[in-house]
MINU-588440 format. One line per field, with one value per residue (C-alpha): x, y, z; residue in one letter. Coordinates in Angstrom, 3 decimals. Each point is the difference from the previous one (the first is absolute). Example, Ala and Ser with C-alpha at 12.3 -4.5 7.8 and 13.67 -1.06 7.14 Angstrom:
u <- 12.300; 1.370
v <- -4.500; 3.440
w <- 7.800; -0.660
code <- A; S
This chain:
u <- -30.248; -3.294; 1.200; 1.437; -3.870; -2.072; 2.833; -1.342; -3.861; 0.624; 1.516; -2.960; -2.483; 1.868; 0.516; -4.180; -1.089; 2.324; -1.711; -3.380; 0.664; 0.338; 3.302; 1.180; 2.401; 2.279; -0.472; 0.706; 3.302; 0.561; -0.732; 2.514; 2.194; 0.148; -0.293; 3.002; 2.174; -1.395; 2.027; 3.307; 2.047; 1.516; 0.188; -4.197; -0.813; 2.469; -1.711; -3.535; 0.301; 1.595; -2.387; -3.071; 1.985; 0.360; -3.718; -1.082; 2.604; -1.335; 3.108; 0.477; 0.938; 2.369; -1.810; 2.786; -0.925; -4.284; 0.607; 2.174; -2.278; -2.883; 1.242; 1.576; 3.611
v <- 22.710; -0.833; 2.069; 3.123; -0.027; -0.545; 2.782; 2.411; -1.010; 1.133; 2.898; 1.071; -0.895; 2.124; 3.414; -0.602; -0.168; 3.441; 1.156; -1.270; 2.298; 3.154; 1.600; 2.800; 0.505; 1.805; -3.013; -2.359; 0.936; 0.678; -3.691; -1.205; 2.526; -2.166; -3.143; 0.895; 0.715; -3.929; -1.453; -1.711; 1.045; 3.511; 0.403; -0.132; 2.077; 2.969; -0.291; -0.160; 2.485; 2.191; -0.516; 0.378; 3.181; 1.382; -0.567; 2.108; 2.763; -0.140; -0.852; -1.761; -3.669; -1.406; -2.358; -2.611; -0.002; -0.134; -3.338; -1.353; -0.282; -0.420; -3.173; -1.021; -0.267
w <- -21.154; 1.828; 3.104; -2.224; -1.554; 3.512; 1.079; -2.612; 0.994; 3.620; -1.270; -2.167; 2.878; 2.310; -3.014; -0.535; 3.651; 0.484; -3.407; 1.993; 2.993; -2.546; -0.549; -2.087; -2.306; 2.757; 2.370; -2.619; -0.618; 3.683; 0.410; -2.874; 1.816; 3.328; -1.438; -1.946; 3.487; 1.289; -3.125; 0.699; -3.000; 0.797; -3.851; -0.289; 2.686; -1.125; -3.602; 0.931; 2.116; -2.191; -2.370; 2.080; 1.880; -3.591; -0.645; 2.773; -0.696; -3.785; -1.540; -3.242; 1.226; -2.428; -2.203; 0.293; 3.711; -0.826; -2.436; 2.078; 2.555; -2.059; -1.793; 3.652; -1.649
code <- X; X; X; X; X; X; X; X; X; X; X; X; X; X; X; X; X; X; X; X; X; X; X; X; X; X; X; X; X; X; X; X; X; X; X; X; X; X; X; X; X; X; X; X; X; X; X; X; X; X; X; X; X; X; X; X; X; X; X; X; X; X; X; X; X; X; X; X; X; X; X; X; X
């Protein structure tokens, strides 16, 4: 439990120091874009991607898809 929540510390260091630099919206979801391909479950990547490739094409994601990996389920 300790390690999950220092986990999620580094992670919101690291998002805030790229937020620091000054990104756009475009680059944002370029980023989530290629962190999605560094994940090890072939499952995630396809549906981030996806997601993030139908956000740039403006197509209506599926809300099943945005809660899902809003609430991380």
């Amino acid at each position: 439990e300790i390690k999950n929540l220092e986990d999620n510390v580094k992670a919101r260091e690291i998002v805030q120091s790229v937020l620091d630099y000054g990104v756009n919206n475009n680059q944002i979801l370029q980023i989530i874009y290629l962190f999605a391909l560094e994940l090890e479950n072939p499952t995630q990547v396809k549906t981030i991607t996806k997601i993030i490739n139908d956000i740039k094409l403006n197509k209506n994601v599926a809300s099943q898809n945005k809660s899902s990996i809003i609430l991380g389920e």
